[in-house]
C-alpha positions in Angstrom: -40.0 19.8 30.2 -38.9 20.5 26.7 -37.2 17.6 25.0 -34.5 18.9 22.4 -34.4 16.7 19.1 -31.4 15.7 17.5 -31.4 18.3 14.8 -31.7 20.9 18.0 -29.1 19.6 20.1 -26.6 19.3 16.6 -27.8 23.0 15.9 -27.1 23.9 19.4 -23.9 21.7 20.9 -21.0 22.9 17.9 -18.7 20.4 18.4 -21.0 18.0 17.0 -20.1 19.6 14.0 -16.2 19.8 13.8 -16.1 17.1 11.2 -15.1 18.3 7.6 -17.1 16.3 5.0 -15.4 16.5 2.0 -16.5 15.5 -1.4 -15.5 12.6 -3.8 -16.7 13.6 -7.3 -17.6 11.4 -9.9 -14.9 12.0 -13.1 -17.0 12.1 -15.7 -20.2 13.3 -14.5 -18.4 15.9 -11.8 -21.1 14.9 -8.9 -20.3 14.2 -5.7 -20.8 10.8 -4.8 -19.3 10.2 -1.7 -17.8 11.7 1.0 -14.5 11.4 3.0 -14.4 12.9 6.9 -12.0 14.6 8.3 -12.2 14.7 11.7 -10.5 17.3 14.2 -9.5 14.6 16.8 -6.9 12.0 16.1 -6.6 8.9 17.9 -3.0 9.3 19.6 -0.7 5.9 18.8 3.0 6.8 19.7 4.4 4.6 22.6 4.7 7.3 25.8 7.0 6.4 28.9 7.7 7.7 32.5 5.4 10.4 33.9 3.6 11.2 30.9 2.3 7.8 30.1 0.8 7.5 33.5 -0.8 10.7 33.2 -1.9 9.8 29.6 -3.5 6.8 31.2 -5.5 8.6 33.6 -6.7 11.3 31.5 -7.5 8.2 28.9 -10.7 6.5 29.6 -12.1 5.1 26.7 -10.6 1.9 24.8 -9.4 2.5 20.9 -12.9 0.8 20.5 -15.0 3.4 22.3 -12.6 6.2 20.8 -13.3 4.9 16.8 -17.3 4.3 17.8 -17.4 8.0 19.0 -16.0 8.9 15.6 -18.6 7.0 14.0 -21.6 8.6 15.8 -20.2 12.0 15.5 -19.8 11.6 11.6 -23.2 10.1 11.4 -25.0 12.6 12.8 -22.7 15.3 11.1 -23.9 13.6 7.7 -27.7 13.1 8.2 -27.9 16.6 8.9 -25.8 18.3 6.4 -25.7 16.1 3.4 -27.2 13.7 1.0 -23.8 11.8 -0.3 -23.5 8.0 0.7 -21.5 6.2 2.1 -19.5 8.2 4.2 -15.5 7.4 4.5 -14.0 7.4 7.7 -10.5 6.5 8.4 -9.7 4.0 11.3 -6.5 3.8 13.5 -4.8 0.5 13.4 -5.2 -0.1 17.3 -8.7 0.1 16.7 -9.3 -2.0 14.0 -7.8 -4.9 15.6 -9.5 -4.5 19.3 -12.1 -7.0 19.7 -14.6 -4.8 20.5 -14.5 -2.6 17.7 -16.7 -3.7 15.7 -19.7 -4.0 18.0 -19.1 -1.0 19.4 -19.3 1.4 16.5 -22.6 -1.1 15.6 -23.5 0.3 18.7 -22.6 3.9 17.8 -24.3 4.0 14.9 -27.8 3.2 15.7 -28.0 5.5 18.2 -28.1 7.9 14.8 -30.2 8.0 11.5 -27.9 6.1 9.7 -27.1 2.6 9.2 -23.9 0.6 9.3 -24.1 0.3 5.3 -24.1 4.4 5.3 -20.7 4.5 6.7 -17.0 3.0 5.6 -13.9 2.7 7.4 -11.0 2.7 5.8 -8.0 1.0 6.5 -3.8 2.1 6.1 -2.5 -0.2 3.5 0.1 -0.5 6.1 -2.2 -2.3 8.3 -2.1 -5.3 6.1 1.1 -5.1 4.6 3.0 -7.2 7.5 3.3 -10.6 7.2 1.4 -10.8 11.0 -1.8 -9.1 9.6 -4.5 -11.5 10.9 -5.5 -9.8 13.6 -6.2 -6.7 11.0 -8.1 -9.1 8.8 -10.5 -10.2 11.6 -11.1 -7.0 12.7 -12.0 -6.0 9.0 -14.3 -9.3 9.3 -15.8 -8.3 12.3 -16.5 -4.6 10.9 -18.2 -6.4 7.5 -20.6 -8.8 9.7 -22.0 -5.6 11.4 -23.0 -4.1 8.5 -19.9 -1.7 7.7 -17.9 -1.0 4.3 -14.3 -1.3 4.3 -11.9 0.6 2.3 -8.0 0.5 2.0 -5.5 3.6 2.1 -3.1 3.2 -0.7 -2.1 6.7 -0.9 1.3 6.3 0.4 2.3 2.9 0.6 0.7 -0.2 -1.2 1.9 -3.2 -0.2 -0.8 -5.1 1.5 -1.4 -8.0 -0.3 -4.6 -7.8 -2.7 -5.7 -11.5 -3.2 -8.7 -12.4 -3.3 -9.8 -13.3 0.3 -9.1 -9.7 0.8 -10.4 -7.8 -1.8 -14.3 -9.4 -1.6 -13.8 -7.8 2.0 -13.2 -4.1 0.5 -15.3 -2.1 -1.2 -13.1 0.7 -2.5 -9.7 1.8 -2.8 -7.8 5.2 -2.4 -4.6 6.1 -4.1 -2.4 9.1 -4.5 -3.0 9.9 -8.4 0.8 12.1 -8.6 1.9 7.9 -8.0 0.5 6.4 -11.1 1.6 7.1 -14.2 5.5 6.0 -12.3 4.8 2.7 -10.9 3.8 -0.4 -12.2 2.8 -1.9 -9.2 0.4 0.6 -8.2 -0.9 0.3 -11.8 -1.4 -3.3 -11.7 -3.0 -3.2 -8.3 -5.5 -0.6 -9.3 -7.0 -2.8 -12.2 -7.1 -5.7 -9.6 -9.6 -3.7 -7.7 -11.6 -2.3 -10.5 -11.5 -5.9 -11.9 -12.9 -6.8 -8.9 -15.6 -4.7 -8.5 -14.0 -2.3 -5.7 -13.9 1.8 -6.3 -11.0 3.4 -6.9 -10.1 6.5 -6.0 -7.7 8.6 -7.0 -7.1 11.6 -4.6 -4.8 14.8 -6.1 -6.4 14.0 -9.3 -6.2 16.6 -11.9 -10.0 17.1 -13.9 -7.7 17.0 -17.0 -6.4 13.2 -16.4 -9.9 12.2 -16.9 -9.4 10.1 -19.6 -6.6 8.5 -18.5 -7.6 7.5 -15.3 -10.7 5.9 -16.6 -8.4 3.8 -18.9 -7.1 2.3 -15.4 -9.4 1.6 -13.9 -10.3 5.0 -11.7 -13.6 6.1 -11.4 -13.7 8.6 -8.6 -11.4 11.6 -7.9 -10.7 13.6 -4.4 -9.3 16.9 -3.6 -9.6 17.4 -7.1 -7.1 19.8 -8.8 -7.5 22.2 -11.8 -4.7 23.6 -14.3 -3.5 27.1 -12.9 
């Protein structure tokens, strides 16, 4: 019997290939770097009652866990196959960042791929953090370091977590919405705390023309990068 290998059955199954890799270019050199995925399912996290809930819980058999380490393997093998960028940014849904069985499952996930857990970063909503009741967040963002995985925290339209220090050697970039810096102070200041301390900042809805600018705060990396009309 004929045994199809990976690149066959990607070639040949299409929805293993319904993730959209997008670039994030370098500012000064214009290379793409990295890469952010966007993928076509959406983890669904709105409270549902009466009828609908229990038919949303039949139809629903996999744990936030299995859903996000599904993600991961799809994205991986999307990325070994169609690019050369590293790591590759993957946004994570609150409910599964703080199941206890996140972390090993997408460890899981991955090596069932060609890539490795340091190949592949999930990034976290600024909101996640930003309560006062965030431990569970920051364990599961402990968990997902100890197997191997980047972190990275979405600032693009809140930022309020709390970036001290026990936090921020857990992260290893940062986005933010670039239209939001030049008017806040805050966002300023929190953007050299993270270049300060190593982590990449990213400023998504950059224009190539701020160039300068941004590097003076501390911004390295741009994504969906604009040009002047």
């Amino acid at each position: 019997m004929h045994q199809f290998t990976d690149h066959q059955r990607a070639v040949q199954n299409p929805v293993q290939n319904r993730n959209r890799l997008l670039p994030v270019m370098h500012l000064e050199t214009g290379d793409a770097v990295l890469l952010f995925a966007e993928a076509e399912k959406r983890f669904e996290e709105r409270a549902v009652f009466g009828r609908v809930a229990l038919a949303a819980e039949r139809s629903e058999a996999t744990s936030p866990a299995q859903w996000m380490a599904e993600q991961v393997e799809e994205v991986a093998h999307d990325a070994h196959y169609r690019t050369t960028e590293r790591p590759v940014i993957l946004p994570i849904p609150m409910a599964a960042l703080i199941h206890p069985d996140t972390a090993i499952a997408c460890d899981a996930a991955v090596s069932r791929t060609r890539l490795c857990p340091q190949e592949i970063c999930l990034e976290v909503d600024d909101a996640s953090l930003a309560t006062p009741s965030n431990q569970n967040a920051m364990e599961g963002i402990e968990a997902l370091r100890r197997c191997g995985f980047r972190v990275s925290l979405n600032a693009s339209r809140s930022w309020q977590a709390p970036l001290c220090y026990s936090l921020r050697i857990l992260l290893d970039s940062m986005r933010v919405d670039a239209r939001k810096i030049e008017s806040d102070e805050d966002l300023l200041d929190r953007i050299d705390a993270a270049a300060c301390s190593g982590m990449l900042v990213i400023a998504e809805n950059a224009y190539w023309r701020d160039t300068d600018f941004l590097n003076e705060v501390g911004v390295e990396y741009g994504f969906r990068m604009k040009t002047d009309a």
